[in-house]
N, C-alpha and C positions, 0 to 999 in steps of 0.2 A: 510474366514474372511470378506468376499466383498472387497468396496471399499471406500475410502474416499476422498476427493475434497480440496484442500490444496490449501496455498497463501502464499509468503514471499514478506515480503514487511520494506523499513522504516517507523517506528511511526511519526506523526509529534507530537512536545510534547507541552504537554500545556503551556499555556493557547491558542496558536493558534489551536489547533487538536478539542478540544470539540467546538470552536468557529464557525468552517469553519464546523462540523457536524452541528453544533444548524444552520449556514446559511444554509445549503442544506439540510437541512429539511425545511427550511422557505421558501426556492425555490418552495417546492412540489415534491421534489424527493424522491418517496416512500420508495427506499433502504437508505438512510440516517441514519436512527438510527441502521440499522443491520451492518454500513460498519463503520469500525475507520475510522481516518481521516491517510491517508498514501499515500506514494512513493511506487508505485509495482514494485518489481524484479521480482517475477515469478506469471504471472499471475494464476486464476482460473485451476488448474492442479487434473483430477480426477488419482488417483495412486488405487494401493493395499493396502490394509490396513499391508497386511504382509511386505511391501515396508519401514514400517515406520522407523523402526533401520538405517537402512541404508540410508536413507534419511537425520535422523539427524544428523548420521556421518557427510553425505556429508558435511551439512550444518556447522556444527560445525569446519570440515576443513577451510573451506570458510572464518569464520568470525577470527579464528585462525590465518590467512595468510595475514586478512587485518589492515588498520591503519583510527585511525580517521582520518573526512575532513571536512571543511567547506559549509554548504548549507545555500542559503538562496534562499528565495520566494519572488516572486514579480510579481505585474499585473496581469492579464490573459489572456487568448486565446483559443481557442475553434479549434475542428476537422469538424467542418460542413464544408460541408454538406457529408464529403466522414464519419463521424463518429459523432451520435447527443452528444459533450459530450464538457463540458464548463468545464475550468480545470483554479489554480493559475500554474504560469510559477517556473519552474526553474530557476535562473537566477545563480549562482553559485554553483559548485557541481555537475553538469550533468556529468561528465567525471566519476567520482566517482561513481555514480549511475550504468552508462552504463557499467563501469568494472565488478561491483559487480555483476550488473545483466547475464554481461556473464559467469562469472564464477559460478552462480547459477546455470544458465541451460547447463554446461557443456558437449559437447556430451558424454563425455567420464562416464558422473555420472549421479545417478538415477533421475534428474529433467531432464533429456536434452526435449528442446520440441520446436518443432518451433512454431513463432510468426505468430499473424494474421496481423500485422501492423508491419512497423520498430520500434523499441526501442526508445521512446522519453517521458524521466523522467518526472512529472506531479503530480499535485495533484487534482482527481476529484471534482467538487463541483456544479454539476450537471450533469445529465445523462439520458437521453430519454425520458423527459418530453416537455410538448408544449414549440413553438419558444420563444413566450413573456417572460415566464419566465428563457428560457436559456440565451436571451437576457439582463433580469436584472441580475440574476447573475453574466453573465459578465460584465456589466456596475458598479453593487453596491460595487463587488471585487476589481476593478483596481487596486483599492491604496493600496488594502493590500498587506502587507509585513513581513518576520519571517525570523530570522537567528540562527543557533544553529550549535553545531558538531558533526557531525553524531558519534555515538560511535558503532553500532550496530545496527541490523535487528532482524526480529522476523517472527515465524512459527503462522501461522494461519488455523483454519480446519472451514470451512461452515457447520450449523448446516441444520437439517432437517427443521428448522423454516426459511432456508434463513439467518442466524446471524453468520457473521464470528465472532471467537474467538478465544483468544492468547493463545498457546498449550504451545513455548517456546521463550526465548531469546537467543540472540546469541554474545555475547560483542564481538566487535574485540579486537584480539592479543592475544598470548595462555597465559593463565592463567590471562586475565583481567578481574578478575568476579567483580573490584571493579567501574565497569565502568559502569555506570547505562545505557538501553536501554530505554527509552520515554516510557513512557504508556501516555495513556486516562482514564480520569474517567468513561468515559462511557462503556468502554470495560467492567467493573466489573457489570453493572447496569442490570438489568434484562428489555429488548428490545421487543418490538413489533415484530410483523410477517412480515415483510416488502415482498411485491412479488419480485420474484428470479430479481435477475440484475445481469452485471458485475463487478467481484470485482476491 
């Protein structure tokens, strides 16, 4: 069946998610239009495609077990020079994040997968383009700021165009399907070929 390259992450929902895409694209970050705008729990993960059942068990245990929380965004900060990547901060909700995200990549369950970096919740809004522009972005971002309550995460698969896409949703708490998870409008838009980045 080969294989397939998978992502779970939180949505940011709009109007802040399409906004902070439209800015990183304005940056000159060529991934921009193939990537939502989100919080990653499990990074870029190539699996088996025969992996997938089980995968979304896991997943769906996952969001089964957990409860809403409050996040919100604020300012930003950047990984330079040990990572070229300008990001809005977490500033409430990181604990929540970092739960969620260890209990995705569980050793014991089919995401286990170690990190190249420690685990520090984020939202990209630029990534491996020249200094000046990483440098406005982080300047033009500062004051932004978004607060919502996380209800849920979502399954994403990388197309062969580079454009990740929403497979599924996952509401926390069993049987809370009337809990909406965040989408983007631009998830549904039909996207340019943006060159390969990280999600």
């Amino acid at each position: 069946m080969g294989t397939v390259t998978l992502g779970v992450s939180l949505a940011v929902p709009e109007p802040h998610g399409s906004f902070l895409q439209r800015r990183r694209e304005g940056f000159g970050d060529p991934a921009a239009r193939g990537i939502p705008t989100h919080i990653t729990l499990l990074p870029p993960t190539e699996v088996d495609a025969a992996a997938l059942p089980d995968i979304e068990r896991h997943l769906a245990e996952v969001a089964a077990g957990s409860r809403p929380f409050a996040l919100r965004l604020a300012g930003t900060g950047t990984f330079r020079p040990l990572s070229p990547v300008v990001f809005v901060k977490v500033v409430e909700g990181a604990r929540g994040c970092t739960v969620l995200q260890e209990r995705v990549r569980s050793a014991s369950g089919p995401c286990a997968r170690e990190l190249q970096f420690p685990y520090h919740p984020h939202v990209t809004v630029a990534h491996g383009i020249d200094e000046a522009a990483m440098d406005r972005a982080q300047t033009e971002l500062a004051d932004f700021s978004a607060a919502w309550t996380v209800g849920g995460f979502a399954l994403y698969e990388k197309g062969d165009d580079e454009v990740w896409r929403l497979e599924r949703e996952y509401p926390f708490g069993a049987g809370s399907a009337s809990v909406t998870v965040p989408r983007q409008v631009a998830e549904t838009a039909e996207l340019s070929r943006p060159p390969a980045a990280s999600y």
